[in-house]
Structures are given as structure tokens and as C-alpha cells.
LOFIBA-477326 format. One line per field, with one value per residue (C-alpha): chain; y, x, z. Coordinates in steps of 0.1 Angstrom, whole numbers, m for minus. Each point is the difference from the previous one (the first is absolute). Example, Ala and Ser with C-alpha at 12.3 -4.5 7.8 and 13.67 -1.06 7.14 Angstrom:
BEGIN
unit <- [A, A]
north <- [m45, 34]
east <- [123, 14]
up <- [78, m7]
END
This chain:
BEGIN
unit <- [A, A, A, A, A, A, A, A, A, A, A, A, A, A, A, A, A, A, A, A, A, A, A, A, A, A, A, A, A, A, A, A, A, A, A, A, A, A, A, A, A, A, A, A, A, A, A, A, A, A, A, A, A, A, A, A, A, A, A, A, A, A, A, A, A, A, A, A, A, A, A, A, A, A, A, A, A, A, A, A, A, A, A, A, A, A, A, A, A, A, A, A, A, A, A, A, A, A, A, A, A, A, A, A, A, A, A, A, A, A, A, A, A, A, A, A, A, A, A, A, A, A, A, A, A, A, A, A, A, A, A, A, A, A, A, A, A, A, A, A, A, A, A, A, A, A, A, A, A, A, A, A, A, A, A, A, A, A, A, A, A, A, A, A, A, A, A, A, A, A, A, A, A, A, A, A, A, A, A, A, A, A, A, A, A, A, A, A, A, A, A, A, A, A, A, A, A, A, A, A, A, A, A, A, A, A, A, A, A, A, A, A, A, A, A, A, A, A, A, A, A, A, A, A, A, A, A, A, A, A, A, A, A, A, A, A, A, A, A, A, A, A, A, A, A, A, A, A, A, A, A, A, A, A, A, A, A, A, A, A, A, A, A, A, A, A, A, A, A, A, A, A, A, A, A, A, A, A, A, A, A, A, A, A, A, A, A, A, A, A, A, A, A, A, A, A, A, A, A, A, A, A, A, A, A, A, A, A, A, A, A, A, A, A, A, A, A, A, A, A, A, A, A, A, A, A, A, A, A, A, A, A, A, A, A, A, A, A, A, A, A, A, A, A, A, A, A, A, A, A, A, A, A, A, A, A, A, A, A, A, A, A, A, A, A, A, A, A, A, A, A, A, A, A, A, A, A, A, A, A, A, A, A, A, A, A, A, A, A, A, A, A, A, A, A, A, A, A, A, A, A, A, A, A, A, A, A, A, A, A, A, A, A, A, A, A, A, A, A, A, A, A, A, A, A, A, A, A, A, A, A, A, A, A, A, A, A, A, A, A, A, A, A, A, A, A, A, A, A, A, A, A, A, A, A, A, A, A, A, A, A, A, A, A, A, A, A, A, A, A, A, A, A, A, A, A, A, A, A, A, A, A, A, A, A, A, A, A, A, A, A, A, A, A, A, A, A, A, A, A, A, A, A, A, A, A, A, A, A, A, A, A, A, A, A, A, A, A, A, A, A, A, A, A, A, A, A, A, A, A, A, A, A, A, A, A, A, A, A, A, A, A, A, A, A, A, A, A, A, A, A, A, A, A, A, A, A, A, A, A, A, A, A, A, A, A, A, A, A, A, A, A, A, A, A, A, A, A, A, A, A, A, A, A, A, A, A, A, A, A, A, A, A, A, A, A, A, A, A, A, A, A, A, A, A, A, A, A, A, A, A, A, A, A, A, A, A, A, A, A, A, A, A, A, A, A, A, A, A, A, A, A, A, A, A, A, A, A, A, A, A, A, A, A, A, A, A, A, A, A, A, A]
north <- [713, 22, m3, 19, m17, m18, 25, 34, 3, m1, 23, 23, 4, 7, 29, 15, m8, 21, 26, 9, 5, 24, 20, 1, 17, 29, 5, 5, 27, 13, 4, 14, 26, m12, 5, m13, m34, m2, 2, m22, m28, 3, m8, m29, m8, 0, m16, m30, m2, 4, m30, m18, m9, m2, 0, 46, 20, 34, 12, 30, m2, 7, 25, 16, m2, 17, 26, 14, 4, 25, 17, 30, m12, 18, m21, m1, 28, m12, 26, m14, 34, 1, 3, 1, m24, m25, m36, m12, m37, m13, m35, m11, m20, m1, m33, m3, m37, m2, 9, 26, 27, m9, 6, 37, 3, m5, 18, 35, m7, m1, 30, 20, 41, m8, 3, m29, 8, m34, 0, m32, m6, m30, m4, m20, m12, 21, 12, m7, 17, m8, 21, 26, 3, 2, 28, 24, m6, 11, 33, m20, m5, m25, 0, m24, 6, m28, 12, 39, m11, m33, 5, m11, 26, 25, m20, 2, 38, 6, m26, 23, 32, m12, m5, 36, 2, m24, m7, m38, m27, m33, m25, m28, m7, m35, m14, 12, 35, 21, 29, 3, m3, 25, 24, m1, 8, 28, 28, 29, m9, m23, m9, m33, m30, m33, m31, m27, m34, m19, m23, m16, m29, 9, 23, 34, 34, 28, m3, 28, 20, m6, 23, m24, m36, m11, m36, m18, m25, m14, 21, m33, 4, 39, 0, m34, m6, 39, 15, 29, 11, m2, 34, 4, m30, 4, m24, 14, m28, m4, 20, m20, 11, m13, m29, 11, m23, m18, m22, m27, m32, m15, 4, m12, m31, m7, 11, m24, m28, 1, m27, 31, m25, 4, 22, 21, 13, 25, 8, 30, 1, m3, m35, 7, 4, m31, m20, m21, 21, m18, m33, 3, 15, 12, m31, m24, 18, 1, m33, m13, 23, m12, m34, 7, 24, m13, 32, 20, 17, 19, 30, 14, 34, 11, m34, m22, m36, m13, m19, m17, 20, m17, m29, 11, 4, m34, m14, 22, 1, 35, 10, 16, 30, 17, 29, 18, 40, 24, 33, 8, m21, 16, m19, m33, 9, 0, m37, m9, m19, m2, 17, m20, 25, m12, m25, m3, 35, 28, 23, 32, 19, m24, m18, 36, 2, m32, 5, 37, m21, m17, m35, m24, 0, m28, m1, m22, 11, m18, 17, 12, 36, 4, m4, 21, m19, 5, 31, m25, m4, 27, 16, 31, 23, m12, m37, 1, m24, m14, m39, m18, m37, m10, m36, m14, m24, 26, 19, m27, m3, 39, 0, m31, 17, 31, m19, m17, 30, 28, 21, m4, 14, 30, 4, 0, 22, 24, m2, 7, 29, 17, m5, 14, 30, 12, m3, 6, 21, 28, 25, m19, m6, 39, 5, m25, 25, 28, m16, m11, 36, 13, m29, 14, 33, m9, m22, 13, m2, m35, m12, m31, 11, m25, m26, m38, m27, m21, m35, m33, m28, m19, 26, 2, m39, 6, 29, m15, m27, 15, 22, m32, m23, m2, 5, m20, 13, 15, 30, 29, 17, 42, 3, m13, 26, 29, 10, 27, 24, m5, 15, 13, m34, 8, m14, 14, m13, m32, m7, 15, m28, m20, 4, 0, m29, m21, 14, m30, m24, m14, 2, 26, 13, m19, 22, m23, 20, m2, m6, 21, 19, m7, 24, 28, 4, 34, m18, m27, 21, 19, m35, m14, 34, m4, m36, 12, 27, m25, m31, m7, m10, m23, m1, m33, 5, m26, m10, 23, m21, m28, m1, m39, m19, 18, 37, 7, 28, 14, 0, 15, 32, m1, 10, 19, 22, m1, 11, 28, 11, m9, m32, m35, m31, 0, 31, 7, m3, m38, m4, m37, m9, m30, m12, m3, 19, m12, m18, 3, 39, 1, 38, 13, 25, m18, m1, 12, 37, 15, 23, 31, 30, 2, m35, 6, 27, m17, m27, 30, 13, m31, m8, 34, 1, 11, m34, m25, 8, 1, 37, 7, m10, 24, m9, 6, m4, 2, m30, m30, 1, m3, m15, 30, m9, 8, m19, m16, m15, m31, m30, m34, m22, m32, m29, 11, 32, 1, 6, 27, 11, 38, 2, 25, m3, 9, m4, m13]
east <- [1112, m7, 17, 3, m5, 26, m1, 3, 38, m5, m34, 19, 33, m22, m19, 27, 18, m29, m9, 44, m9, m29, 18, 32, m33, m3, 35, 2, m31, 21, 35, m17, m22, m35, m19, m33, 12, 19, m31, m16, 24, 6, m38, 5, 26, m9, m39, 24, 19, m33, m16, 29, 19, 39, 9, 3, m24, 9, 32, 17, 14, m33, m7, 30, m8, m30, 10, 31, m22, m25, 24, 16, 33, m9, m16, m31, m17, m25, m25, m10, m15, m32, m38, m25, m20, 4, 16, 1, m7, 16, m15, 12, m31, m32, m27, m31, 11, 30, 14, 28, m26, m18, 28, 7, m37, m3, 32, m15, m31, 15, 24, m19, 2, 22, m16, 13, 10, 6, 20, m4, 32, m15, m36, m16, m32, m27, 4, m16, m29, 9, 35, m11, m25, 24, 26, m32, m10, 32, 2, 24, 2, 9, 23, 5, 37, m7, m31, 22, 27, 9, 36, 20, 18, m28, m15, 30, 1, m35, 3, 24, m19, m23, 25, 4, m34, 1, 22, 3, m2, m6, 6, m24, 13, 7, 33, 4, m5, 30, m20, m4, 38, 9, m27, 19, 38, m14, 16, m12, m13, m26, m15, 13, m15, m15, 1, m28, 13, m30, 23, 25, 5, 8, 25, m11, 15, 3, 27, 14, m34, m2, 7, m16, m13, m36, m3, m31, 17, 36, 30, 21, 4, m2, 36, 13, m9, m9, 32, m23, 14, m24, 0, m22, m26, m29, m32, m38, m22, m26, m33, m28, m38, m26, m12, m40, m27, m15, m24, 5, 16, m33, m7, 33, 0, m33, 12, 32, m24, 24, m13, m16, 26, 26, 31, 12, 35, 4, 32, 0, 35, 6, 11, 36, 3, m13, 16, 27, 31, 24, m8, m30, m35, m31, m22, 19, m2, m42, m2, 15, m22, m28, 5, 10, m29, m34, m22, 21, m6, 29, m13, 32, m10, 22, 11, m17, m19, 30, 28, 14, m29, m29, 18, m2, m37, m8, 16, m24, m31, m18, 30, 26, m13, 24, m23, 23, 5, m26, m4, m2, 13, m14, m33, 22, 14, m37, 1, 32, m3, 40, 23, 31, 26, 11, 37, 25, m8, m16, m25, 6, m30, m29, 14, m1, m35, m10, 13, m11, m36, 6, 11, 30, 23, 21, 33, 28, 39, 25, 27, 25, m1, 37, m6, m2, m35, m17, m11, m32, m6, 8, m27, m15, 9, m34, 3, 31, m4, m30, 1, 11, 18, 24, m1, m33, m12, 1, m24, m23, m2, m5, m33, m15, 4, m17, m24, m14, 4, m21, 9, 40, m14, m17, 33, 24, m24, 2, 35, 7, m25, 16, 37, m9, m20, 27, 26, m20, m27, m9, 22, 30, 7, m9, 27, 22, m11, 13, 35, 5, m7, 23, 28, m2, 9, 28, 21, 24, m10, 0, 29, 14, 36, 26, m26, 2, m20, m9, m13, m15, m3, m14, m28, m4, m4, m28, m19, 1, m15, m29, m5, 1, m25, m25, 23, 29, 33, 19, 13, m21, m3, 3, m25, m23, 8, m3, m38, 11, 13, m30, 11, 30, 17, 2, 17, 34, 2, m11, 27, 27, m14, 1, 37, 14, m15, 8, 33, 25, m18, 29, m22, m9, m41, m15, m31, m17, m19, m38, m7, 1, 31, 13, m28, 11, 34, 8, m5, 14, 30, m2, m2, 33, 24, m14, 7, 39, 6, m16, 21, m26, m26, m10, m28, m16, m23, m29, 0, m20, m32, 4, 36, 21, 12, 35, m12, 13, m22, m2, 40, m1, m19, 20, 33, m14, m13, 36, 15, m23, 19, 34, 0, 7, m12, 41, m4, m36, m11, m17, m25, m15, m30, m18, m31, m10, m2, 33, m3, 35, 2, 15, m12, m28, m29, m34, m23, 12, 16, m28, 13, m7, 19, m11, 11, 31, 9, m11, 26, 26, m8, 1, 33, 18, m11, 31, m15, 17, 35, 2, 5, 27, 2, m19, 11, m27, 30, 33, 13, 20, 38, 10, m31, m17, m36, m20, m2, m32, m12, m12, m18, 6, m30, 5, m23, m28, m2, 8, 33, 14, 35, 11, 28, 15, 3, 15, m29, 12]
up <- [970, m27, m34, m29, m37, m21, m24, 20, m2, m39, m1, 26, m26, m33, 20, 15, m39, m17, 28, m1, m39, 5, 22, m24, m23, 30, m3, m34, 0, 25, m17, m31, 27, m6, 29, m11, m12, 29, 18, m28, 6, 38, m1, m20, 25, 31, m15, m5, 34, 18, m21, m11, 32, 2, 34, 4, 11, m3, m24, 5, m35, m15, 22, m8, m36, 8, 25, m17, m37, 21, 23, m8, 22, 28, 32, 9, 25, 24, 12, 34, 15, m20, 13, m28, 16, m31, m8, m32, 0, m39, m13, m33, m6, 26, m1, 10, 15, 22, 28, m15, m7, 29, 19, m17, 8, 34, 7, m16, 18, 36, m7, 19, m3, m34, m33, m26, m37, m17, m34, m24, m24, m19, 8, m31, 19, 14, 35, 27, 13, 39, m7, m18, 27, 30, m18, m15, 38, 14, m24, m22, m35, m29, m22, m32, m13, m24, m21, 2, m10, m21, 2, 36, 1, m4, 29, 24, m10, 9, 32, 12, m5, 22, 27, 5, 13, 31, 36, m8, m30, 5, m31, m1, m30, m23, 0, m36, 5, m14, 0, 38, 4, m29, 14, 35, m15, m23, 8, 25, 42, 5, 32, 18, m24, 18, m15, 11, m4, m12, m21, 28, m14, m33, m24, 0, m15, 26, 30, m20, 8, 36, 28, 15, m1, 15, 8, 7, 20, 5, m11, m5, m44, 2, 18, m13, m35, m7, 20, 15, 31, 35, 0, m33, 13, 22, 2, m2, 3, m26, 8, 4, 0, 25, m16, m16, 14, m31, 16, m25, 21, m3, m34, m8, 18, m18, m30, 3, 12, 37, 25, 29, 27, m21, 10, m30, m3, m29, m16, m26, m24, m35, m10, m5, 39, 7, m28, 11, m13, 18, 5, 28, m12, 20, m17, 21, 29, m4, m13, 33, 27, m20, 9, 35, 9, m12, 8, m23, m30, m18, m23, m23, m14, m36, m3, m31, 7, m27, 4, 33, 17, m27, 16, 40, m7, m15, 30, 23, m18, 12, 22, m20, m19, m25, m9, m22, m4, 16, m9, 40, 23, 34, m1, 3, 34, 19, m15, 20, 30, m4, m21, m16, m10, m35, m7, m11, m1, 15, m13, 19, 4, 1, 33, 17, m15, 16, 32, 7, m6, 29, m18, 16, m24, m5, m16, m14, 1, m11, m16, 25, 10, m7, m38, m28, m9, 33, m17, m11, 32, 18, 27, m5, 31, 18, m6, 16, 34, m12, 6, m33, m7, m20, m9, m25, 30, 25, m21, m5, 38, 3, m24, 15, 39, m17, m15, 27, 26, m4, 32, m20, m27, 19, 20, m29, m23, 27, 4, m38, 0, 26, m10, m42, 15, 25, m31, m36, 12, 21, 20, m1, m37, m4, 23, m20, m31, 16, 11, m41, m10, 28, m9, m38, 10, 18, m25, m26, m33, m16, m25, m18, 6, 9, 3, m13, m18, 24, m12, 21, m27, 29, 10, m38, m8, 27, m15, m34, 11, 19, m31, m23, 19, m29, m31, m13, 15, m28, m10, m6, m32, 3, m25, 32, 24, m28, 8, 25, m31, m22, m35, 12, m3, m35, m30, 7, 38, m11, m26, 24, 30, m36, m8, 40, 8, m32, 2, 8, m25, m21, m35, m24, 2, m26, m15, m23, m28, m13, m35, m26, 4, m34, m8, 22, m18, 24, 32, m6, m11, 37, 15, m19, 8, 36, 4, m17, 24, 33, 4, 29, m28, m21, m21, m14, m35, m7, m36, m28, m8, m26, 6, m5, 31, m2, 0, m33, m12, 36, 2, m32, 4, 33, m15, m27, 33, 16, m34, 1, 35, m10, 14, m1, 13, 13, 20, 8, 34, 14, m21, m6, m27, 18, m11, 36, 33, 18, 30, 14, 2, 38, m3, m20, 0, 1, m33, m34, m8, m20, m27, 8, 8, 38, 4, m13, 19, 32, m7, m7, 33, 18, m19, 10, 41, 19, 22, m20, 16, 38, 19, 19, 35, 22, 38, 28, 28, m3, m26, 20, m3, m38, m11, m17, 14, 28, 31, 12, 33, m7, 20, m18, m6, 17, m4, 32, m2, 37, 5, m29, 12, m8, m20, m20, m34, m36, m24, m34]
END
């Protein structure tokens, strides 16, 4: 049975603790009507439920936020009678590695008859040549909102300028991206908006964008944990190319030094798929068929020789190859005699890869299909009915039958090859094309109203520990998920995430201050009226060089300062002379408060942010009876993971 760590429950609270606080921030852009720190903040937000995870993944709150500082009050107006010929396909970031832009990619390049426009809201890399390729191919063009315009809401203004040329947008966007979802509710028609779930598993920012939702494969946490009615959801299968012939098996098994009688299974993933995030990892599982099936060789493609697999190896000198990241990963396929479709979970595109080659693919599911977390194990639409197992020894006793049988091999490559093309390729996913674009012109428009939080602590606990297999599990900092704003995280959002989140701490903010401020008579001045007028700080002074044990000089040309002000050691602010740094500050700004006027004023801003008291109440649903707060659906973490009752609750 799968379990979640000891410490989830805890990790789980202080991220859903600190992402509450950054969205208190949005709501207090919002009250005082700035739209582009709303959008700054929302950012920061939803960067942190996407990386931080706390049992939601979608919240109509912050959407709301969002929505309501764009829109002019009137609803939205869809314009579903277009025929420009053009969709406009928006990526807040594309790689050159990946299967998100690849994806996008192949999408535009099977669009046939349409030409493709792609917008970028955030793109801090160089693009890729293979997708510039396909939209200048098309008759499309690019467009990079982010080098245009450095502001958000600049971008979402801009995004949405470009919506008035095309029949259909289709967000391929990050789950941060607040500028996809403002450019949606700005005011004026728009044509129906698509958004491509690439991100299932996780938070993302957007329901509120969606006329309609595209899944890749099940539907099962769009409608339960994202509240999206089946209306709104379809499923296009990822598009997958016909695999290019390389020609290097050969060289690669001599490269590799692979015995020519051996039978190699390839698996390509990155290592947290294969990492045991629950309890069960894919090492065991190889280390075992290794044992059981002497001819075979196990190749693992993005995964390093480190670790339990450095281990695996040692065990099975020359049979277990952890080849780490490749640039390209189609070459690896022609090497496959058998493909083993990664665990505890799956990869998603390379399996399809493999078996559109014509490789058996061979797969482990174990998670029941009725939970929240089968989503890591979920089929894509041509896997479905595909044999699979769902113990560890039934598995072994799979690979060693399709190790020693060739003609199984042959029989079950076919099979595979035949079931991907008749769902991700050719005629019938164009058709499945067709039906999304049609399904998008026949929804209403999308919108947050009346919709609730929804949270799974138990489907959290499990994505927190997937996301936490090669790092300690503790609560993440929001400094580490700020990278997606750049130098728009400036100084001013950073001391408001500052104050909200060190808000309950039951001790002044202790600034302690460099040397040689009893030569800087004005600022030090500044600093004493501050610390007067801000009960919330307290200032610590090192001793004046060459001073006695007791600080008596310092102390001295202390009060001669305060007289200066009017004051009085009696009724100055908290101000301490210590001839060391103190150790037993319970809040404190790292380092030493140079004394310069830029410093000080940073410490006056930080001091004044509206963030230290708590906003009022905003309620995403209609508050319980006499409590005054909003009512959540909640699933209760119990100790497997397994079996999470619904209940309804009253958050506290």
C-alpha cells in the first residue's frame, strides 16, 4: 500500500499557511485598485500553489481577485462566429527539452489549412528553432509580450489585442500565468479561449479562462478537485510523430558494451518518476527482473548512474545502464527490444513514442482508478486496453515471458503500434481536433462564479511527496518559486510577502545596526523616531569601538542622540546597546542595517505594509451559518492515502 510521509500533514499546513498569505497580498492590490501588482502577486501566488503543494488545485478566489481587477463589470462576450482562418496558440515559456512545447508544436503542425500565431508572456530563454519553424510555416507569427512589454499588465493588454485577430485561443500556458487569465476577462468579445491541460496533476491558474478544458487523458481531478463541469472537458490525445529511423541500435549497444544476446528494455523518464515517492520505486522493481531474467539488460534514459540506481548496477555488472539526460531521446527507442513504461509514475509522451515504434510496452498500475492519484498513472487515450499488471511479481513474470519470447514481442509491438496510431496520429486525432474546436464554440463563456475551494489533503500528501523525492520535505520558501517575475518581484512585493507572512510572530522585528552609527548623527536620529512611532521594532546597537564591558560611552552618546529628539531612554522606542549580535531575536532581518538612507527607508517601507494586519474576509461561496468564513470541500488525510472521506468543512 502506498503511504504518504510522516511529515506531509505538517508540510501540507505551512503551504497552504503561506500560499492563504500571498493571496491576502492580491487582495490588498486589489482593494487599493492596482491591477499590475495584482497581477504581480497573483503570479507569485499561484508559482507557489503549483510548487508548494497544499492539497487545491485550482482556486476560484484568486481568480476572482484577478477577474474582477480587469473587468469592467460587464460579462464576458464570446465571439464564436469567426473565420479568419487563425488560432492563437499562448505559451508562457517554450523549451527546447520537454514535452509541453513539443506538444504546442506538434499541435500547430497538424492544424492543417489553419495558420498558427503563438504569443510568449514570459519567455526568458531562446526559442526554439523547431517552433518557430512550424508557425512561419503555417503563415503565423511570434510574438514576445515579455521583451515589449516588462510590465504584466502591459502584456495581458497586448495578449488580448492579439485576440481580436483569430477564431480560437488555446492557452498552453504555466500554471503561474496571471496574464493569460487577465487577458481573457479584459473587456470587449473575444473568440472562445481553450485551455490545454498539460499540468494535471498540479495547481494551475486559469479555470476562470476556460470555455473550455482539453485533457490529455482522464477527466477524474478536472471535475473533482477543479469543480469544472463535464460540459467544459473534452480529451485530445497527445500528437505523436512517426518515430525517425536513426540507425544507431548497433552503435549503441557497442557503445554501451551490451552482450549482442542480450534483451534490452529501455525506459526514458526523468528520475523523479521513477523515484520511489510513496514507498515503492522503479529500482526495486529492475533490481528484481534482473535477477529473474538472465538475458536482460535494462537501459534507463534521463535517469543518473547515482543513488539506489549506482547500487542496481553494482549488483548487475553491465546490465543496468542509467545513461542520464539526452538531448534527443528518439535514437534510444531503435535500441529497445522492450519498452518499460516508467513507476511509480508515468512519463506521458515517451511511452506513446515507444510504442508507435513498434515496442511492447510494459506497465505497472497500482493505484486504484477510483483515486484522486491515479492521475500518475492514468492511460493516455491509446494505451487504454493495453495489457498491464498490477502487483511487483506479476511484473517480473511479464518481462521474463517477453524476454524469452520473441514472436510476443513481435505480437505485442504490433499491437501497441496499431492501438497509438488509430488514437494520437493520423485521421482520427485530426478529427478529435476538429470536435475540440467545435466543443469551444459551443460552451458559454468561462467564470469563477459561485464556485468553491476544493481541497484533498490526501491527494496533496501524495503529490508532495512525488515532488519531494530527492529533497528534504519541508516547507518551501516563496523566495524559491519567485523566478517567474524576474525584476518585477521587486523590493516592495518582497517586504509585503515579508510582513504577511511574519505576521502572527509574537516579537517585535529586531534590526540589528552596523557600526558606525554614532557617526551618522541624522540617521541615526531617523532610526530612533522610527523605532518611537513602530512598536513592531526593535533595534539592537553594537558598542562604539574601544568602549568598557558595560557600554558606558556607547549608552552615553545614545541619550545625548535621544535628547536631541526629545526623548528619553523612558519613552523611546526598544532600543538595546549589546556588545553582541543577539541570538534570541525570535524575528529579525538577516545581516546588519547599514546606515544609509536607502536602508532606512527600506525598513520604513517594510515597517508601514498594510500586510502586517490581516484583510478582511473575502468569501469565494456563500459564508457557513454565523461563522463569517467561507465554506470549503475538504477530503481529510487519513494515514494511506486510500481511503479520504468528503466532508464538508468550516476552515478555521
Amino acid at each position: 500500500m502506498h503511504r504518504f510521509p510522516a511529515e506531509a500533514p505538517r508540510v501540507l499546513a505551512a503551504h497552504r499557511q503561506t500560499y492563504d498569505r500571498l493571496v491576502e497580498i492580491v487582495q490588498r492590490y486589489a482593494v487599493d485598485g492596482d491591477v499590475e501588482r495584482v497581477l504581480r502577486s497573483a503570479t507569485l501566488a499561484a508559482a507557489y500553489g503549483w510548487w508548494a503543494p497544499m492539497g487545491m488545485l485550482a482556486d476560484p478566489l484568486l481568480e476572482r481577485l484577478v477577474i474582477d481587477a480587469v473587468r469592467d463589470g460587464q460579462p464576458p462576450v464570446v465571439d464564436r462566429a469567426r473565420s479568419t482562418g487563425r488560432v492563437l496558440h499562448v505559451l508562457s515559456e517554450a523549451y527546447a527539452v520537454g514535452g509541453h512545447t513539443r506538444l504546442a508544436r506538434r499541435w500547430m503542425s497538424r492544424d492543417g489549412g489553419r495558420t498558427s500565431d503563438v504569443a510568449l508572456t514570459n519567455q526568458s530563454v531562446a526559442l526554439p528553432a523547431e517552433l518557430t519553424d512550424v508557425v512561419h510555416t503555417s503563415g503565423g507569427r511570434v510574438h514576445h509580450l515579455r521583451s515589449d512589454s516588462p510590465d504584466l499588465l502591459a502584456r495581458a493588454v497586448a495578449l488580448r489585442a492579439l485576440f481580436d485577430d483569430v477564431d480560437v485561443v488555446v492557452l498552453h500556458v504555466h500554471p503561474y500565468d496571471a496574464v493569460a487569465l487577465a487577458a481573457v476577462h479584459l473587456p470587449g468579445p473575444r473568440p472562445p479561449v481553450i485551455v490545454e491541460n498539460h499540468a494535471d496533476h498540479a495547481f494551475w491558474l486559469g479555470v476562470g479562462a476556460a470555455d473550455l478544458v482539453c485533457d490529455f487523458r482522464a477527466t477524474q481531478l478536472s471535475t473533482g478537485l477543479r469543480g469544472i463541469e463535464p460540459e467544459r472537458l473534452a480529451v485530445l490525445p497527445l500528437p505523436i510523430d512517426p518515430p525517425l529511423v536513426h540507425g544507431v541500435a548497433a552503435e549503441l549497444r557497442g557503445r554501451l558494451g551490451i552482450d549482442p544476446d542480450a534483451v534490452v528494455a529501455v525506459c526514458v523518464a526523468s528520475d523523479a518518476k521513477v523515484a520511489p515517492s510513496w514507498g515503492r520505486g522503479m529500482a526495486a522493481l529492475v533490481d528484481r527482473a534482473l535477477g529473474w531474467a538472465p538475458r536482460l539488460t535494462v537501459v534507463m534514459v534521463g535517469v543518473p548512474a547515482a543513488g539506489e540506481w549506482a547500487r542496481v548496477a553494482a549488483r548487475h555488472p553491465g546490465r543496468l545502464l542509467a545513461v542520464g539526460g539526452v538531448p534527443d531521446p528518439d535514437p534510444w527507442y531503435e535500441l529497445a527490444d522492450i519498452y518499460l513504461e516508467s513507476y511509480p509514475s508515468r512519463a506521458g509522451t515517451s511511452v506513446l513514442e515507444a510504442a508507435v515504434a513498434g515496442t511492447p510496452v510494459l506497465t505497472l498500475e497500482d493505484l486504484p482508478a477510483t483515486e484522486p492519484a491515479h492521475i500518475f498513472q492514468a492511460d493516455s487515450p491509446g494505451l487504454v486496453g493495453l495489457p498491464r499488471v498490477g502487483r511487483p511479481e506479476q511484473y517480473v513474470t511479464a518481462l521474463r515471458r517477453l524476454v524469452d519470447d520473441a514472436d510476443l514481442r513481435d505480437r505485442e509491438g504490433a499491437r501497441a503500434r496499431a492501438a497509438v496510431q488509430a488514437v494520437h496520429a493520423g485521421p482520427e486525432w485530426d478529427a478529435a481536433l476538429e470536435r475540440v474546436y467545435r466543443q469551444a464554440r459551443s460552451t458559454t463563456a468561462a467564470s469563477v462564479e459561485g464556485r468553491r475551494r476544493v481541497r484533498d489533503d490526501g491527494y496533496g500528501a501524495m503529490l508532495l511527496a512525488f515532488m519531494h523525492t530527492h529533497r528534504p520535505l519541508s516547507p518551501l520558501a516563496v523566495d524559491a518559486v519567485a523566478a517567474p517575475l524576474g525584476d518585477r518581484y521587486d523590493e516592495a512585493l518582497q517586504l509585503d510577502v515579508f510582513a504577511a507572512l511574519n505576521r502572527d510572530a509574537e516579537a517585535p522585528l529586531t534590526v540589528r545596526v552596523a557600526g558606525g552609527w554614532e557617526r551618522a548623527d541624522d540617521w541615526i536620529s531617523d532610526l530612533l523616531v522610527l523605532a518611537e512611532q513602530q512598536p513592531r521594532l526593535a533595534v539592537s546597537l553594537p558598542f562604539v569601538p574601544g568602549d568598557d564591558r558595560a557600554g558606558s560611552e556607547t549608552t552615553a552618546i545614545l541619550v545625548r542622540i535621544l535628547a536631541s529628539i526629545g526623548q528619553t531612554p523612558e519613552n523611546c522606542g526598544t532600543i538595546a546597546v549589546e556588545s553582541a549580535v543577539p541570538t534570541d531575536a525570535r524575528l529579525a532581518l538577516p545581516g546588519e542595517l547599514p546606515c544609509t538612507t536607502q536602508a532606512l527607508e527600506r525598513l520604513a517601507l517594510l515597517l508601514r505594509s498594510p500586510l502586517w494586519t490581516p484583510p478582511q474576509p473575502i468569501h469565494d461561496v456563500d459564508p457557513g451559518p454565523g461563522t463569517g468564513r467561507p465554506v470549503e470541500t475538504v477530503a481529510a488525510l487519513d494515514s494511506s492515502c486510500t481511503e479520504a472521506a468528503v466532508r464538508s468543512s468550516v476552515p478555521s
